[in-house]
N, C-alpha and C positions, 0 to 999 in steps of 0.2 A: 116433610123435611124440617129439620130443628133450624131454627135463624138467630146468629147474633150481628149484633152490631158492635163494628170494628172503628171507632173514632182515632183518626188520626187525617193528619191534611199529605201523607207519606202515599204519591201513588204504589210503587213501587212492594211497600208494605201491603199495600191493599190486592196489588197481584198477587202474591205470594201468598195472601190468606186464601183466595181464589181458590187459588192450585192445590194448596194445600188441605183445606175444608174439603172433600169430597162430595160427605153427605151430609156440611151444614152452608146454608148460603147466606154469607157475607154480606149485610148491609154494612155498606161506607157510609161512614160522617163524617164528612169535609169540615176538620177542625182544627185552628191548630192550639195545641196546650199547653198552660206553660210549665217547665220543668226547673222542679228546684235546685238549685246549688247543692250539688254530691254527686259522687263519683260512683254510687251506688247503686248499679242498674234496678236492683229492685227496689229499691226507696221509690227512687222517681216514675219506674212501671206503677207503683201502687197511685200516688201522688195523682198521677194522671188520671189510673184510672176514675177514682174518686169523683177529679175534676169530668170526666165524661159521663158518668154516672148523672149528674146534677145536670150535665146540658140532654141527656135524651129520659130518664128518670123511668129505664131498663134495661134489664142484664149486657154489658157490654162485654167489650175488651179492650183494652191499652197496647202498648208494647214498648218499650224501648231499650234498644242496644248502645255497646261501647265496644269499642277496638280498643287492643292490650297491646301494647310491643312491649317486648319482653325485656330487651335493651336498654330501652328510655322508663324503665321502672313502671311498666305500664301507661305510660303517655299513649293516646291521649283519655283515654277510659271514657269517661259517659262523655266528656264535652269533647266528642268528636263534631256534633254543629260550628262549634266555636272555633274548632281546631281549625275547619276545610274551611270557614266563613274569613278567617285572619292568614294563617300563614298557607293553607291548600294543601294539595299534596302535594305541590311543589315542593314545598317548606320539610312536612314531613321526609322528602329524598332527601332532602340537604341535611337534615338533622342526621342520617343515617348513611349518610354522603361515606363508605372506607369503612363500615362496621358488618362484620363479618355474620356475627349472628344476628340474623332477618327472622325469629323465631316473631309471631303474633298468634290473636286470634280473633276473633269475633265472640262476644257472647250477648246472649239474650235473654229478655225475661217477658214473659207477655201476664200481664197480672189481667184478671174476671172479678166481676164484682156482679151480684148480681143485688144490692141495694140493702143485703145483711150476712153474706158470707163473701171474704176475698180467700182465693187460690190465684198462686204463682206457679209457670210453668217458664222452666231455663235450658238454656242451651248453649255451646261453647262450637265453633267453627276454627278449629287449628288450622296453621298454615305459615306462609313466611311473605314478606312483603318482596316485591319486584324492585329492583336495581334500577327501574325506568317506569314511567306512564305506557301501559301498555292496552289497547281494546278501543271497544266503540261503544257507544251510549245503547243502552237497551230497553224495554218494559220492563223489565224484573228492577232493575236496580236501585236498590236503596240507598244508594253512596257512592261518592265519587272515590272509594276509598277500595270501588270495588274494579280502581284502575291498575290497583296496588297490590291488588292482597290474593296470593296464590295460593289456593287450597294442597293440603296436605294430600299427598298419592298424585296431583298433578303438578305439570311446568306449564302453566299459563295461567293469567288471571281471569279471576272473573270476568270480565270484561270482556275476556278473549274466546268465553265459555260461547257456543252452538248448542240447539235442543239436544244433540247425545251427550252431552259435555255435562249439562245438568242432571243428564238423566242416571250418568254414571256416577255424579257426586251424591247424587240424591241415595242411593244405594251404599255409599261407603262413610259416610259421612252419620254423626249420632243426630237422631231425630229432630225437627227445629222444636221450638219453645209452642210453635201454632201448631204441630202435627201430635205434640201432646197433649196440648190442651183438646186437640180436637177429639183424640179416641177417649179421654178422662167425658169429658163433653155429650157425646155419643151416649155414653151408656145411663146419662144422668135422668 
């Protein structure tokens, strides 16, 4: 079985590679990296990755994501940390507090570096954000933001999601940025 090592200090992130790797198994590095100023999820996937590279010095992966609201001209894009660490999602409802279009989405990018070649793999999660805090804390989750943000073809959030609930999103929803990389990966 093929093995990468997935550095990030994101449990959450680290399930999800889990589940999503079938036939490659996920060494976690408990790390955490810093990320540059920009709103450019793959600048700062690559940035990282680099940065990981240099602490294990083989073939890894990175990843980092941003939320787009569509309304707020894509607020808050990559600094979603900064975003839930200052105003929350509290903050984020009150900014959206009577605005009708709740259009967002989630997008990703998981950059591989294997110490002479980088490949990026992206992916986008549409959907609209909820009127209120809705759900309960889980394993999967990589964001508090996943109290907010309702996927496209369902009415409840992630949050609110049960194992069929994933397993129907998982089916309609375009492939994450880790299930790409994984079949690219596979065949290498």
């Amino acid at each position: 079985m093929k093995e990468i090592i997935f550095v990030t200090s994101n449990k959450g992130k680290i399930a999800t590679a889990q589940n999503d790797l079938i036939h490659i198994k996920v060494l976690p590095y408990d790390a955490k990296l810093t990320e540059p100023r920009s709103d450019n999820i793959r600048e700062i996937a690559e940035q990282k990755v680099y940065q990981a590279y240099e602490m294990v010095r083989k073939p890894c992966i990175s990843l980092d994501s941003g939320f787009f609201i569509e309304e707020l001209n894509g607020f808050p894009r990559a600094y979603v940390n900064h975003t839930l660490d200052t105003i929350g999602i509290e903050g984020l409802l009150k900014l959206m507090n009577g605005v009708e279009n709740r259009y967002c989405e989630f997008r990703s990018c998981l950059a591989y570096f294997d110490g002479s070649m980088i490949k990026f793999f992206e992916s986008k999660s549409p959907g609209r954000l909820s009127i209120s805090i809705k759900g309960r804390d889980n394993e999967n989750k990589w964001s508090d933001l996943w109290y907010l943000f309702i996927p496209e073809k369902f009415d409840k959030t992630l949050a609110e999601f049960d194992q069929d609930d994933f397993e129907a999103y998982d089916k309609t929803k375009e492939d994450s940025c880790i299930k790409k990389f994984g079949a690219w990966y596979e065949l290498r």
